[in-house]
N, C-alpha and C positions, 0 to 999 in steps of 0.2 A: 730677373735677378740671377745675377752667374752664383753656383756652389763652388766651392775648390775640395777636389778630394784626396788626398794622398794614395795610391793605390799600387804596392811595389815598388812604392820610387819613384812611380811616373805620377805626375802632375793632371789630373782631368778637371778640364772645367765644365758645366752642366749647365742648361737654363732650367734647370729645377727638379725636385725629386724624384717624380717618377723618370725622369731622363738619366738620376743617376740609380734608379731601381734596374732601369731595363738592359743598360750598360752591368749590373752588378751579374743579374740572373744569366744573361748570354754569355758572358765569358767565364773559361775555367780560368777562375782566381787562387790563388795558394796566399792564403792572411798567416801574419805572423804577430801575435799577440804584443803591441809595446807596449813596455811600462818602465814606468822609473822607478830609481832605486827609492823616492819615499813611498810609492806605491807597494813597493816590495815589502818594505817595513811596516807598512799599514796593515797591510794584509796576514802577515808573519805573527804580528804582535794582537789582530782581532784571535789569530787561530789559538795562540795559547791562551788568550781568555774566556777563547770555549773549552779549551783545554783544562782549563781550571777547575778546580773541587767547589767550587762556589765563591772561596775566600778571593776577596778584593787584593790584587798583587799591587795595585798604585798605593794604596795606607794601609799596610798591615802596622803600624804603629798608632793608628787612630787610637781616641779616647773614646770612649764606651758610652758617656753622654754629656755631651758638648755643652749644653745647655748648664751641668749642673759643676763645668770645670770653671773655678774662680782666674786662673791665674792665664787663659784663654782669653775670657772677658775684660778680663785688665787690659789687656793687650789691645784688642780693639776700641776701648775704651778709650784708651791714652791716644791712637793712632801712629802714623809712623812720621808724622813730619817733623823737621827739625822745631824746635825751641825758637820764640820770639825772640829777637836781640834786639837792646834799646837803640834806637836812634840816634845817631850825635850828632850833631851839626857845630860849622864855626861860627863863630861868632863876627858879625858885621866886622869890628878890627883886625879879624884873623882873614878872613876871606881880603879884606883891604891890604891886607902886608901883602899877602902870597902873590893879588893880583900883581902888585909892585913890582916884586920879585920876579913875575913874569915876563912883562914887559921890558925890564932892567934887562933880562935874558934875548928878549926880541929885537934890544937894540945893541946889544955887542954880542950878539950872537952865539953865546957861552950861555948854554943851559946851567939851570942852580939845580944838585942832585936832590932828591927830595932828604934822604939823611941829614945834609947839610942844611937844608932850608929846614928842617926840624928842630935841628940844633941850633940855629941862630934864633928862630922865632921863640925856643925858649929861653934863652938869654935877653931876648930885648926887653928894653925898658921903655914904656910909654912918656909922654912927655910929663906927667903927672907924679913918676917915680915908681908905678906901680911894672910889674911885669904882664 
């Protein structure tokens, strides 16, 4: 099993650890600490929290006990997702027009805008008299 180790820059590959122990100990190496900038932050942001007097800096507006805030519990109570909305569906005659409407469209090749297919379909009149 080859290792790959970064070391200066230069690239070594190892068939295994003590190969890259014995490689490490023999030669003078000069390391140079890397880290990235959320390491930096990580780090930066543990020290001022040892730094701290005690008091929690992420909630200092926290409620003193959670359990006995009503207006907390509502909250998780209710949840945060939208509201059910009713269902509509068309009705078999309506589904029946617009297919029409479609086709009529697929054979002269002139789409019907739907504003206008809304407005005609509430204008029309069934064969019965009714709308």
């Amino acid at each position: 099993m080859l290792q790959k180790s970064i070391i200066n820059y230069v690239y070594l590959f190892v068939d295994d650890v003590a190969s890259l122990e014995k490689h490490l100990t023999a030669g003078n190496h000069n390391f140079t600490k890397i880290s990235s900038t959320l390491d930096k932050v990580r780090f930066s942001y543990t020290e001022k929290l040892k730094a701290s007097t005690g008091r929690s800096p992420i909630a200092p507006n926290e409620p003193k006990n959670l359990a006995n805030n009503t207006t907390v519990l509502n909250v998780f109570r209710r949840g945060w997702a939208l509201p059910n909305r009713k269902i509509t569906r068309f009705f078999y005659k309506q589904e029946l027009y617009i297919y029409n409407i479609f086709k009529k469209g697929e054979k002269s090749g002139v789409k019907s805008s739907p504003e206008n297919t809304l407005k005609e379909m509430r204008q029309q009149i069934d064969p019965t008299g009714r709308k």
